[in-house]
N, C-alpha and C positions, 0 to 999 in steps of 0.2 A: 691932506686932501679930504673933502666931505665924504663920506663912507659911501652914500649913495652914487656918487659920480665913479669911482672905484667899482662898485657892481653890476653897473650900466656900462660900463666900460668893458670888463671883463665878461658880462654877458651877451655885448656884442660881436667881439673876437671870438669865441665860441663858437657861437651863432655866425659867423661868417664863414668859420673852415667848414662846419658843417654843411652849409647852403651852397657854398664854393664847389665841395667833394659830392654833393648829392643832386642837388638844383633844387632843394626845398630844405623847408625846417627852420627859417631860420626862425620865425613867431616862438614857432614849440620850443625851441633852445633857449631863444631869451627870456621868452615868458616865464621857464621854469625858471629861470636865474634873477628874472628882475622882480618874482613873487612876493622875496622877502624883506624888497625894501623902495616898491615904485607902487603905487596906486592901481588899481584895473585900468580905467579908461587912458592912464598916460601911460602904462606900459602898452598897449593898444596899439594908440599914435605911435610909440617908437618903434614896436615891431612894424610894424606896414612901412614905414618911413626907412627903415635897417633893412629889410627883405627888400623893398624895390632899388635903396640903392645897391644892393648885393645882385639885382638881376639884373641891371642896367650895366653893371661891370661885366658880370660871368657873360654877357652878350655881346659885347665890346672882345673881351679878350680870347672867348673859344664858342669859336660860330659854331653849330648844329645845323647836318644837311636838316630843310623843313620839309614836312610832306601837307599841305595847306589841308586837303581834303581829308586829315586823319584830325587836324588840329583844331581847324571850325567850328564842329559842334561843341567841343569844351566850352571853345572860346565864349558861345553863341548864350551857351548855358549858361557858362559862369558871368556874363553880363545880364542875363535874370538876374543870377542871386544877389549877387553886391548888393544893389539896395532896398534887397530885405535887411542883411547882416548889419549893414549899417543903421534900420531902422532899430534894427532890434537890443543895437546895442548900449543905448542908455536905460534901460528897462530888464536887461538881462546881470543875472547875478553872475559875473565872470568866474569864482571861484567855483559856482557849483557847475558851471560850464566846461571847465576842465576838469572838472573829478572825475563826471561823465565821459569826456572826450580819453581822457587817462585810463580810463576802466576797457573802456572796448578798443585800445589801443594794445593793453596788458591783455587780453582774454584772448584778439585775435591775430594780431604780430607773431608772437611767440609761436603758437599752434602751424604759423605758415611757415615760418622758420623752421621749425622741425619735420615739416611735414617732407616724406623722403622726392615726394613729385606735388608740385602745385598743382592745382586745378586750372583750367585751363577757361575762359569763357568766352565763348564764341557766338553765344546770342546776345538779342537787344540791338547790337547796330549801331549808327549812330545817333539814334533817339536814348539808348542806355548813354551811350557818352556823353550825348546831353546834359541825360542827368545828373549825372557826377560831376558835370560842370556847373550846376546850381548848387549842388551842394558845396563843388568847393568856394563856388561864387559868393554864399553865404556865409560860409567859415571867413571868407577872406576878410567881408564887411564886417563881423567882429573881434577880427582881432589878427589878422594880419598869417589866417593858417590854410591859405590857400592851396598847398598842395598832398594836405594827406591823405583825402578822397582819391583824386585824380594818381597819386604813387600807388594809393594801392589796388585801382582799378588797372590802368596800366601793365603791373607786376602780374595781374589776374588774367589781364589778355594774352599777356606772352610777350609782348612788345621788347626788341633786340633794346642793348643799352643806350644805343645814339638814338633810336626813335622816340624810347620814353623822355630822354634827358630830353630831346627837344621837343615835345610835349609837355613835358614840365617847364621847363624854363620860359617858353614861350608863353603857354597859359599863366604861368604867374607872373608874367611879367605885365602884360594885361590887363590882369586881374587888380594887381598890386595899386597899377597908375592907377585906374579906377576910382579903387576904394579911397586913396590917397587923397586924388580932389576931391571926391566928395565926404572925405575927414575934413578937409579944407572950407567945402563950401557949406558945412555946414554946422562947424564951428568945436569940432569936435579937439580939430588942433587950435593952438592958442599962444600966441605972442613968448609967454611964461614958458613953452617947452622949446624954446629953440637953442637955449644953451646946452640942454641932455642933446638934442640933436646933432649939437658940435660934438659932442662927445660921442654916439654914434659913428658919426661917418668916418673918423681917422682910426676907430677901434677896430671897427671891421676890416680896412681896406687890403693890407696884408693879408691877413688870415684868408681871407674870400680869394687873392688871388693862388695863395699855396694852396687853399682846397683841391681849383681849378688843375691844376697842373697835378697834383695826385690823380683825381680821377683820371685823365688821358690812360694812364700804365694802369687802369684796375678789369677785370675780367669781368668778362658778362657773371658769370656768378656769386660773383664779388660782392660786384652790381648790386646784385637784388638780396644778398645778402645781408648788404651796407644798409640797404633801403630800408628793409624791413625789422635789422639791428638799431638802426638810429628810432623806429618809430616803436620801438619797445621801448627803448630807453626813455624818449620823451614822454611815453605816458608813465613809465614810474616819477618820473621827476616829475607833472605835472599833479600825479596826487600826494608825491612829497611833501609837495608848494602848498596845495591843496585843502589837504581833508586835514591836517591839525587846527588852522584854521577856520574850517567848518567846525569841527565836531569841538572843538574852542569857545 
């Protein structure tokens, strides 16, 4: 079997328990893993294409009570951003875009994971939530990283684990379609990637739903433990991917 379709394969089963077990990541997980052998702009389309069918399942299989009036202005936000991310992402260097994205994931993840009490932030409102929902609205549009803003704003407010989960899963799910059609309508997806596609979607679909079902049995500490674990992790991997290739 073609080596590339093996890595796209196994980056998406990855990339699915993880998103399954968290409600995000899955971009960050595959992106690190399809770095070394998929192109930027089609690993792109496949992460957005893999993360939305990952949150049209985890919505399907384990509903989250929604509270609309906490969820709206992400929502509201992150439909700003998309079609910046999306403008911006035939013009952006995707590699040095994750070194960056890698570096203030490693600097600030870790420090919050150790830290013996998070901070807690109770200003801003829903004008701050907003904004986080532009920014993740704009991650999303390039490249399919719609919820690491938004996780780590959430974990910042204090939000219980079913509130955030369904805060995330919801806003990415949103988000995800979005950016999705308008990869579609604007040519970004293409005839040529729908074989990796197939290969996508059966890769995932297990994985995504053992994620699902682990999380149920995990504790609120867990929780944000996992959260904040998996977005360490992703950013050493994203400048694994990353900076040999740059500085190459």
């Amino acid at each position: 079997m073609d080596a590339q379709l093996l890595i796209v394969g196994f980056g998406a089963a990855l990339a699915g328990f993880v998103q399954g077990l968290s409600g995000f990541a899955f971009g960050m997980v595959a992106m690190s893993v399809w770095a070394w052998a998929v192109e930027p702009r089609l690993a792109a389309a496949l992460a957005v294409f893999g993360a939305l069918s990952g949150q049209i399942l985890a919505a399907l299989s384990m509903r989250r009570r929604l509270d609309w009036a906490l969820l709206l202005p992400f929502v509201g936000g992150g439909l700003a951003g998309v079609p910046i991310g999306v403008a911006l992402l035939p013009h952006l260097d995707l590699l040095s875009f994750k070194a960056v994205l890698g570096s203030l994931l490693l600097v600030f993840c870790p420090a919050m994971l150790l830290a013996p009490r998070l901070p807690r932030i109770k200003v801003g409102g829903r004008a701050a939530d907003a904004a986080i929902g532009v920014v993740g609205g704009v991650m999303g549009g390039i490249g399919g990283f719609t919820g690491v803003a938004p996780s780590l704003w959430c974990t910042l407010r204090g939000f219980d684990k079913d509130a955030q989960r369904a805060v995330i899963q919801n806003f990415n799910l949103g988000m995800l379609a979005v950016t999705f059609a308008t990869y579609l309508a604007t040519g970004v997806v293409t005839r040529a990637m729908l074989p990796l596609f197939a290969v996508v979607l059966p890769a995932m679909l297990v994985p995504t739903l053992v994620g699902t079902r682990v999380y149920v049995g995990i504790s609120e500490a867990t929780f944000r433990r996992l959260v904040l674990g998996l977005l360490t992790l992703s950013g050493v991997a994203m400048l694994a991917a990353s900076l040999p290739r740059l500085l190459g």
